[in-house]
Every structure is written in C-alpha cells, then in structure tokens.
C-alpha positions in Angstrom: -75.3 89.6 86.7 -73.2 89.0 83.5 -71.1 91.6 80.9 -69.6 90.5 78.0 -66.3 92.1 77.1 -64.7 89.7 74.0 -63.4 87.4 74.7 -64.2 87.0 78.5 -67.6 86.8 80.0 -68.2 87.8 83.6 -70.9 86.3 85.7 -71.8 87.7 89.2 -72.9 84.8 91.3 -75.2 84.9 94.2 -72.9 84.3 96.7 -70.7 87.1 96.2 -67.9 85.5 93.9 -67.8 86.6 89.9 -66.3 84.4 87.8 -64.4 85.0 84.6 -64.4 83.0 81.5 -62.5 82.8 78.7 -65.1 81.9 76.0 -62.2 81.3 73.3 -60.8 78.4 75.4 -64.1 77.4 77.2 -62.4 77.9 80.4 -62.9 79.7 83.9 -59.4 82.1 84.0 -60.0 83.1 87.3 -62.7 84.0 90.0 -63.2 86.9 92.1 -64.1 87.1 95.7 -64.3 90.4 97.9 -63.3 88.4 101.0 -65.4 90.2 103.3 -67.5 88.1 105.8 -70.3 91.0 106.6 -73.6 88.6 107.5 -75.1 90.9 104.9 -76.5 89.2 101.4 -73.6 90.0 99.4 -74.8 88.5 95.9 -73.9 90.6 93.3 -76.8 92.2 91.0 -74.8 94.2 88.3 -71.1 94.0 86.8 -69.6 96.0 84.2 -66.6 96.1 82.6 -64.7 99.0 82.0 -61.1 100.0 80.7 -59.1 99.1 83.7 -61.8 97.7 86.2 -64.4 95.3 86.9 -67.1 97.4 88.8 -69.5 95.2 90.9 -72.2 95.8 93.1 -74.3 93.3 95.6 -78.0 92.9 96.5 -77.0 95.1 99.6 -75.5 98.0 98.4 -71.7 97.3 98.4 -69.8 98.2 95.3 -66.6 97.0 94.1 -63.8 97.3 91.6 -61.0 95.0 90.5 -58.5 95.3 88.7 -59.3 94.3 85.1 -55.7 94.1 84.0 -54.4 91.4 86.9 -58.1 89.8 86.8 -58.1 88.9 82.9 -54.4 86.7 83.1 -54.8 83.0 84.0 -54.3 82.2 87.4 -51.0 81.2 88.9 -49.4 79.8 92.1 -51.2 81.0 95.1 -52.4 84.8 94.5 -53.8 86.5 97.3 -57.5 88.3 95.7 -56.9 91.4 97.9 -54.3 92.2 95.0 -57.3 92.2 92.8 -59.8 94.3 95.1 -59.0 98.0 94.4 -61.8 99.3 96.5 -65.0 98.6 98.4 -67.6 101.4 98.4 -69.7 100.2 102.0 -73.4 101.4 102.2 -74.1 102.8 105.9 -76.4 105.1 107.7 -79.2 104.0 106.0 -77.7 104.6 102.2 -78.0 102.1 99.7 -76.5 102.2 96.0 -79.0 100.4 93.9 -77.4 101.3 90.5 -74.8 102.9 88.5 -73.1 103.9 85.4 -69.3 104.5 84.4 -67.3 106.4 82.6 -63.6 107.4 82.0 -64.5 111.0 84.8 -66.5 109.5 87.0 -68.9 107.2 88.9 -73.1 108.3 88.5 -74.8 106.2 91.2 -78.7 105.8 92.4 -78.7 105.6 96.2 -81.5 105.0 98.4 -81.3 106.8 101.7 -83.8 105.1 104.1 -85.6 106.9 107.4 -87.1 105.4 109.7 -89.1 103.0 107.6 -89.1 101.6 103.9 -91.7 104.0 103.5 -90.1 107.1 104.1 -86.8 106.2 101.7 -86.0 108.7 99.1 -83.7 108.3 95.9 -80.5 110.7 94.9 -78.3 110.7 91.9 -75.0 110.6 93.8 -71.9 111.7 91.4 -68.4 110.5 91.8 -66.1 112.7 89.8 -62.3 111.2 89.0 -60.6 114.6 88.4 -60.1 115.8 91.8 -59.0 112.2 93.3 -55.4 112.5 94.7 -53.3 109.5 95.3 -52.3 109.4 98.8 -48.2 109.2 99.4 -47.1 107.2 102.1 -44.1 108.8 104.6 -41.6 107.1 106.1 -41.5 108.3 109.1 -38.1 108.6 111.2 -37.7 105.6 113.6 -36.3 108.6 116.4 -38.6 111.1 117.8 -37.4 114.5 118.0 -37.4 115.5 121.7 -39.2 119.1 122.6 -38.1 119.7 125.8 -37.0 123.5 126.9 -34.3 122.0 128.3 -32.6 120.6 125.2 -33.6 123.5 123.7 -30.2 125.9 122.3 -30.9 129.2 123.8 -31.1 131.9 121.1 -29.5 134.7 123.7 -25.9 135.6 123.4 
C-alpha cells in the first residue's frame, strides 16, 4: 500500500508497520507501528493521507489513523507510537472492512459481514459521519465518598 502526499511517501508493509519517507532528503522520517500483537495477519492493504491523519487498514479488517501532524516531524529521543495511534477500528462478529474513502464529514466504508460460511457473506456501505462525534471530558472525581446513610442524614423536621 503506498500514497503520495509531497514531499513524503507512505508505504504500508506487510507486516503491519508503514513507513514514512521524506523523498526531498531520501530518508525514512519515521515509521509507524499499531503495537497490537492480535495473531491476526495485520499487513496493511490501503493508506491514505488526509488533512490531519494517516488512515490505514490491514489484510484483516482493522483500520487505523495516526496522527499526520506528529507523524510527518523527524524522529526524536525515544517517542512512545501510542502518541501517534489515534484510533483502531477492530473487525468482530463476523464484520470485515475491506475498503474505504475519506472525507473532511466522514468515513464511507465496504464491510463484509460473514454467516456461517464464506458463502453466505454479504457487503454493506457502512457510513461514519464526523458531525455528531463528541469528545469525551474526563472528571476528576473527589478522592472522599459521600456517605448515604439515614443516620447522617440532617432531619428536615423542626
């Protein structure tokens, strides 16, 4: 799998790793791994380049993005690529993505929902729309729980 976005060129490797050239400088910036030992053949088939990601997905129906911004800067020190790895979209219960296109709304992808044999699989167009995603907050939660016992309870009768 390869895209072109000038002046880096990203190749998908059968294994599972994509690296990331710099065809200017005729050097490898950086390259990315999803870090996720799964058994399952994990090479990747497709990669595209978009605004702010790197969308990839495997021979087995997993689909990734990175982070485009933090993947395109040369690599320094000891980075951890889970900073990289935005999300992971997992194929279970029989559904398989086998191909997609992107835009700035959303995700269109082909999945392949298989019964009880390869020849009972059927194909749907599976949208993923941006508009309605809603970043989740995280809350600090007090350190004390707040006892409910009816005997700490103030009465209310006076």
């Amino acid at each position: 799998a390869v895209d072109f976005c000038f002046p880096y060129l990203v190749v998908g490797k059968s294994d599972g790793r994509c690296d990331i050239w710099n065809i200017q400088d005729n050097c490898i910036l950086r390259t990315l791994e999803h870090g996720l030992e799964t058994g399952l053949h994990m090479g990747l088939k497709k990669i595209v380049v978009f605004s702010n990601y790197i969308f990839a997905l495997t021979d087995s129906g997993w689909f990734f993005a990175w982070d485009k911004v933090k993947s395109l800067k040369q690599k320094h020190g000891k980075e951890k690529q889970k900073d990289f790895l935005l999300w992971v979209g997992k194929s279970k219960n029989g559904k398989k993505v086998t191909n997609f296109v992107v835009d700035h709304t959303k995700i269109v992808t082909i999945e392949q929902h298989q019964l009880k044999s390869v020849w009972q699989s059927k194909m749907f167009l599976q949208i993923r729309d941006f508009w309605n995603h809603v970043e989740k907050k995280s809350i600090k939660k007090s350190p004390l729980k707040r006892r409910n016992d009816t005997k700490y309870k103030k009465s209310t009768k006076r």
